[in-house]
N, C-alpha and C positions, 0 to 999 in steps of 0.2 A: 573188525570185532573178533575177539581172542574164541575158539570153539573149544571144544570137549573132543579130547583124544584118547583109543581105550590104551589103558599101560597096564603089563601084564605086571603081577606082585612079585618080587625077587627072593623077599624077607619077610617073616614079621615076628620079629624080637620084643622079648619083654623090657622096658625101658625104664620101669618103677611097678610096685606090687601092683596098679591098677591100669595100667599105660603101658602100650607097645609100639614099638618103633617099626614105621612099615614103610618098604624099603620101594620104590617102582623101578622097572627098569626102565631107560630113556634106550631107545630104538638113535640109531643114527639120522637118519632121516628128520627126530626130533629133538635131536640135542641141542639146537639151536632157539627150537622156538621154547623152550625149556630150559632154556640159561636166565639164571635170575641172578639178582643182587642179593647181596646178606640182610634177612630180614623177612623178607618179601614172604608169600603164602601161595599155597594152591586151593582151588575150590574143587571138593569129588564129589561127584554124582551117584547116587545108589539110590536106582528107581528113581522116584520123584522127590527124595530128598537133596538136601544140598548143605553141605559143610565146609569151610574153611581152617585149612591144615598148616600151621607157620613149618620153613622147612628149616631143618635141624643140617642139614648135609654143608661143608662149605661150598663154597664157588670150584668148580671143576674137578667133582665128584664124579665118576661113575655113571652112578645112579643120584636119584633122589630119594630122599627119608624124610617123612613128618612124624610127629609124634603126634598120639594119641591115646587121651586119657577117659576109661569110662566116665561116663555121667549117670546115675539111674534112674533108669527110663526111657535114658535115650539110644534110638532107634539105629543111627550108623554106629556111635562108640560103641554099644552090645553087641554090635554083627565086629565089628574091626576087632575086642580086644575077646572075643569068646569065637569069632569061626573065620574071618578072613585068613588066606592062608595063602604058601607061596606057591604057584602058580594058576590064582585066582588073577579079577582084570577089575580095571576100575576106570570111569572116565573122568579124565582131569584136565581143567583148566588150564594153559600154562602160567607162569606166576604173574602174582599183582601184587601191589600194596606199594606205600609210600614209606612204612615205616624201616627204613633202610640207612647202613652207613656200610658206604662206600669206601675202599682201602683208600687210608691218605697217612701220613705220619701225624705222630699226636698222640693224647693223652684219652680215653674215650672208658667210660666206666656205663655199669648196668646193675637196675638195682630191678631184682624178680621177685615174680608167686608164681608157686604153680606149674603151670605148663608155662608159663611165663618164660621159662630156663630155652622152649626153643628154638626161636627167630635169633635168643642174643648168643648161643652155641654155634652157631654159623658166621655169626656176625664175628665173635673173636676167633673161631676156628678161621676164617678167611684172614682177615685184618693178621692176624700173629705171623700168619703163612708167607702172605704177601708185602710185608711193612715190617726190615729189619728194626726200624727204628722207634716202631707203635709198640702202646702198653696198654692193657686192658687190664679194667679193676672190677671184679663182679662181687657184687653183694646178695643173695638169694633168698629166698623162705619159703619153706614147705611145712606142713603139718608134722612130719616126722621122718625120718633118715628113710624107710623101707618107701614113702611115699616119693621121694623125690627123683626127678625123672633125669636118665644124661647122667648119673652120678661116675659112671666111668669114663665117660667122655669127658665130662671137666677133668678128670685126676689125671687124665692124659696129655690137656692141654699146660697143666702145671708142672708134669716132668718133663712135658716140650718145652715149653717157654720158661726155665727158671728167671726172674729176674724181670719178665716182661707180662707175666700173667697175673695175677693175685685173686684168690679168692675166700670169701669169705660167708659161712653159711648158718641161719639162723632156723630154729625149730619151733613150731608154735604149741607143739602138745606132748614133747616129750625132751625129759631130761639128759643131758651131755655131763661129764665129768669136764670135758676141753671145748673150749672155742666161745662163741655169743652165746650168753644166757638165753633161757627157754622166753619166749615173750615173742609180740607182733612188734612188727617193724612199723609203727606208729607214726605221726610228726615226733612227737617229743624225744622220740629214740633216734630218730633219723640225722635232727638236728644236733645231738651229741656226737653218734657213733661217724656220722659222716667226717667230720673234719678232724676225728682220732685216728680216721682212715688212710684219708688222702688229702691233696691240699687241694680246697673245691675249687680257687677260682683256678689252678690250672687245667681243668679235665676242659678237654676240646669239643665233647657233648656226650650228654648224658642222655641214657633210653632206658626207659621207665617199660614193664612187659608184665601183666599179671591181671588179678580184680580190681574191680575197681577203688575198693578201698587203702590198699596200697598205693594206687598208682597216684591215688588222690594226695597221699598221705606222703610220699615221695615229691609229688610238684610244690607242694605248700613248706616242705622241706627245706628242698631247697631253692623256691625263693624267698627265703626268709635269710637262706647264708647267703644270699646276694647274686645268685647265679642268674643269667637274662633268660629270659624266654624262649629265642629262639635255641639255645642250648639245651632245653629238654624238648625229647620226643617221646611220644605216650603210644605204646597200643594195648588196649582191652583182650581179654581171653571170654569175660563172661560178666554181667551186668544187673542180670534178672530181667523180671517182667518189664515193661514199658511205664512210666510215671503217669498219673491222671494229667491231663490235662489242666492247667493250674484255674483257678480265681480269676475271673477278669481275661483271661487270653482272647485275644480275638480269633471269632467265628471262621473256620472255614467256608470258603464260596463255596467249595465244594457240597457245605450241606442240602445248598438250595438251588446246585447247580454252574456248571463249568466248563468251557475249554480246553486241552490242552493242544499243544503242538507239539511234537515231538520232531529231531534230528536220530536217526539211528542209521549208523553203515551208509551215508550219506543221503536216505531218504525219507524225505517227510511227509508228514502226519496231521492231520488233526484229529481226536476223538472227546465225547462229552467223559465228566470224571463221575461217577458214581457217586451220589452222597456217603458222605462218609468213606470215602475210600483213600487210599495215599495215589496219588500221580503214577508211582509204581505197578502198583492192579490195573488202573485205567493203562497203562501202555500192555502191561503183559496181556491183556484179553487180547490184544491185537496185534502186538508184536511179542510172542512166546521166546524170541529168542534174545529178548533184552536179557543187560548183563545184571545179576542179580548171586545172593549167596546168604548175607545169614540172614536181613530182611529186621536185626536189629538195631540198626542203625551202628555197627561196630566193625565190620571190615572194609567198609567205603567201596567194596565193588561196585554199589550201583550211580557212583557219583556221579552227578551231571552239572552243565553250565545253566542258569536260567537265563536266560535272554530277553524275556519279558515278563512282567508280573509279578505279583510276590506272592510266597508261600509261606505258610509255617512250617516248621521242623517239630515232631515231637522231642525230639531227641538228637543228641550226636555228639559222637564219642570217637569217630574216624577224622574228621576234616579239622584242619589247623588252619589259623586265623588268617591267614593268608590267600588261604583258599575260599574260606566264605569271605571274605572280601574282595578278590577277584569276580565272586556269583557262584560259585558252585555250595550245590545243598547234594544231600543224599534222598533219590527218588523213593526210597521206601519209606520215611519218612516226613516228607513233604506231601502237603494238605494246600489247595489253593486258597488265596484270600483275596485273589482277584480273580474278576469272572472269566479272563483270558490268561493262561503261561505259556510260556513258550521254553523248553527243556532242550538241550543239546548233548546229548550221548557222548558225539566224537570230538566234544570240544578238549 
């Protein structure tokens, strides 16, 4: 089970009017266990908060860089883009997440919001470095020029890689003389401007990185131009609240009472689950150092195998069909529907 390591702060650059890029330094000692793939996220701890940061840096950097974008109200973005500073400490997770492309030769494009721009900044900054023969197509969208984050760091990968990078960038709230008209990158837009783009069925996979209306608007996109499934990959930035519980859904065991068993760092458990509670709560009263992060149901840190029973999900926005077909659910949003489950951590 991955811990929380303190990293002193190296940097922290402004990365867009609202967003700064904050830079950790990796100690020797941890450079290893801090080697990630392009893509991938760290989770920081401050106090008893917990956020996950996709990392911007490519593969065998230095240091590591996440960006970060305020949010208002929220409690780490207002300490990170108004007082973090460089030779403050932070404790960080080493990286996780599935949503990664690994260097291979090929064709590989991304279409962004947002902060969205930076898991896939790593991902072509690595890819272009290490793959004379790879070509990355990015498609982006921000609210307005001063809003969008990395903007010098793409213009850099384009005077790198002439011939091998492409990009192209759309505004939702302010007008351009040059390039994509002002407007959201919708289905209907996508479906035009994409194959004016590029030629869809050769791109080797596509990564989708933003809100979820985008990202929705992006998959329905393009399967419509015929692209398969497992050639897009999704990750979320931000979602909103949780959905009610729909009409008709079946009851939680857990309302009227429950089992679990838990696998965690090779030892097992049983505890009852709380009415009303996700499987999650019920292990964290008893095991505090379960793996856990935004608790949205959106970075899949806390994904586990079920092994017996079944559960509801309110939600989920992390795990690909493969994986809830295999058995894994995401524990902060799994609710029991049987009187006994049985979870696997280290599965």
């Amino acid at each position: 089970m991955a811990r929380f390591h303190r990293l002193a702060v190296a940097r922290v650059a402004p990365a867009a009017e609202d967003a700064v890029a904050v830079t950790l330094a990796l100690p020797d000692a941890l450079r290893a266990a801090f080697a990630h793939v392009p893509g991938q996220h760290v989770t920081v701890r401050h106090g008893d908060i917990r956020r996950t940061y996709s990392i911007a840096s490519p593969v065998g950097a230095e240091a590591l860089t996440v960006g970060v974008r305020h949010v208002p109200g929220g409690a780490f973005s207002t300490h990170a883009t108004r007082a973090l500073a460089a030779g403050h400490a932070l404790d960080v997770l080493p990286p996780a997440g599935r949503f990664t492309l690994r260097p291979r030769p090929g064709h590989f494009a991304a279409i962004t919001g947002g902060s969205g721009i930076t898991p896939v900044l790593s991902m072509a900054a690595t890819l272009l470095a290490t793959e004379p023969g790879a070509r990355f197509t990015l498609l982006r969208s921000d609210r307005s020029a001063a809003s969008a984050m990395f903007l010098d760091e793409v213009a850099d990968l384009k005077d790198r890689h002439p011939g091998r990078f492409q990009a192209l960038h759309a505004l939702t709230r302010e007008e351009r003389h040059a390039g994509l008209p002002t407007g959201r990158l919708d289905e209907a837009r996508l479906k035009e401007l994409l194959p004016a783009l590029l030629n869809v069925a050769d791109v080797d996979g596509w990564y989708l990185c933003g809100p979820l209306g985008l990202t929705g608007a992006g998959r329905a996109a393009l399967r419509a131009l015929g692209v398969r499934r497992e050639r897009v990959h999704t990750e979320l930035f931000h979602v909103g609240d949780a959905p009610p519980v729909a009409a008709g859904a079946p009851a939680a065991a857990g309302d009227t009472g429950a089992t679990l068993t838990a696998t965690l760092e090779g030892r097992r458990a049983s505890w009852p689950v709380v009415p009303g509670e996700t499987l999650l709560s019920a292990v964290l009263r008893n095991r505090p150092d379960a793996p856990w992060a935004c608790r949205g149901g959106v970075c899949g840190t806390c994904r586990a195998r079920l092994t017996d029973g079944r559960v509801r999900m309110d939600r989920n926005y992390a795990l690909e069909e493969p994986e809830l077909a295999a058995g894994y659910v995401l524990a902060c949003q799994a609710r029991p529907l049987t009187d006994r489950v049985d979870l696997d951590f280290d599965a």
